[in-house]
N, C-alpha and C positions, 0 to 999 in steps of 0.2 A: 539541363535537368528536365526531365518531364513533369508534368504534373500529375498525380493519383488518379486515380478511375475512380469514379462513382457510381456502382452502380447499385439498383434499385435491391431492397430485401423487405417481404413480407413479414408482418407480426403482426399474431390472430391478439385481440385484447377484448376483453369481455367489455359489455357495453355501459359495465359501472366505471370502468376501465376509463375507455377511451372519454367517459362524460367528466372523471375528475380530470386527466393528461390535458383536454381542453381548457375546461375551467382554469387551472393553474398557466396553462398557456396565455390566454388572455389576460388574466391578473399579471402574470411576468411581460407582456404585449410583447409576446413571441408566439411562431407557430408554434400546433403538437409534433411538427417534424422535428424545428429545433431542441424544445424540450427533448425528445426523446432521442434525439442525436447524441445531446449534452449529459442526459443522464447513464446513457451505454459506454459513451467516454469517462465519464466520471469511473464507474464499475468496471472497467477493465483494466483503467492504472490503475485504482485500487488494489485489485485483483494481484495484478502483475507484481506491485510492493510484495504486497506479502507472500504469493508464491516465490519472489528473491527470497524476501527474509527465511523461508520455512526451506529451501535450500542452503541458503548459507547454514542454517541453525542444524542442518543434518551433517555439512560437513563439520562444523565444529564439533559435532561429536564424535564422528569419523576417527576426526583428528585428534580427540582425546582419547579413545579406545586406545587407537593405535602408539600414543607416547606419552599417555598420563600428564602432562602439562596443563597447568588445570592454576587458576588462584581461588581463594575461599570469597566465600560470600560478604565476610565481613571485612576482607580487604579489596575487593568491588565496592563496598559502601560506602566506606575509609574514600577511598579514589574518588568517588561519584560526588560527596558529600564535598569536596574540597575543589572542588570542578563547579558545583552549584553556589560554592562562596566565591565564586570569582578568582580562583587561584590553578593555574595554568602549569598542571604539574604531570610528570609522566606518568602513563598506568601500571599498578604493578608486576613486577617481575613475575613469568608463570613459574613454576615447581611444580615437581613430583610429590 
């Protein structure tokens, strides 16, 4: 296996900016390189969850346009509610 390249990227930050990225860097007694390593990483899985999620949630619709299979709201809740009592039960059956 190789290991990753690092290589260098500029970021302009305005000088109130870069005065709190410090500040908080010292109080964490970490550089402002780490901090702002850790914070782009942070923002990008983020990022990345929910762009999955906002695909998946496009295809599920996809997928009900195209075959109406679908369960009601109040049998999602029925489900969810019995799942949050500790009861390890199937989820409902979809229908048209």
């Amino acid at each position: 296996m190789t290991a990753a390249t690092l290589r260098p990227v500029a970021i302009k930050l305005d000088d109130d900016m870069k005065t709190r990225v410090r500040r908080l860097a010292e109080a964490r007694q970490r550089t402002s390189h780490w901090l702002m390593r850790e914070a782009i990483t942070q923002y990008v899985v983020r990022e990345e969850k929910r762009e999955a999620f906002r695909q998946e949630t496009l295809k599920a619709w996809e997928d009900f346009r195209a075959n109406g299979l679908h369960v009601t709201a109040g049998e999602a809740d029925a489900w969810l509610a019995q799942l949050e009592q500790g009861n390890d039960i199937e989820p409902p059956a979809c229908h048209e």
